[in-house]
C-alpha positions, 0 to 999 in steps of 0.5 A: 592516431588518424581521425577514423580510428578514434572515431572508431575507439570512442564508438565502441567506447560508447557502445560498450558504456550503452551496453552496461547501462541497458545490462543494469537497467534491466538487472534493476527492472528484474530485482523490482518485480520480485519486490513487486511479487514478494509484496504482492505475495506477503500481501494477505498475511499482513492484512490478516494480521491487521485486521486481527489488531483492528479487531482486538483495538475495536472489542478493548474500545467497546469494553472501555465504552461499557465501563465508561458509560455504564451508568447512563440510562439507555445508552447502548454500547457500539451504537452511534450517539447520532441520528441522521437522515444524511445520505452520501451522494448517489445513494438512490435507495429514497428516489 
């Protein structure tokens, strides 16, 4: 076999290994953005259902704060036990 015609065999060797290699790169890109989509469609459902749990979790906690501090005078259920004049940073409601 003379020198050019191996040089000719591995480049379309090459080229066709190159070839396959951009084929599955962009069969892999394709198949990541309909994950993308399906996450992004799936996306409200799920956060509605959270926020129902976080809801349910907040409404048994405040029940079992009721029971627990119910013989506390002046305690008032839900509310923060702390006083504070602390702002965040940037908060400019005071100057």
């Amino acid at each position: 076999m003379s020198g050019i015609s191996m040089f000719l065999v591995v480049g379309a060797m090459v080229t066709y290994g190159f070839s396959k290699v951009v084929e599955g790169n962009n069969k892999r890109r394709e198949l990541k953005g309909e994950r993308r989509f399906v996450r992004a469609t799936l996306l409200p459902f799920l956060q509605a259902e959270e926020d129902a749990r976080y809801l349910r979790e907040w409404a048994r906690n405040l029940e079992l704060e009721r029971r627990i501090m119910q013989g506390v005078e002046g305690w008032e259920v839900g509310k923060s036990p702390y006083h504070t004049t602390w702002m965040p940073p940037g908060d400019n409601r005071f100057g």
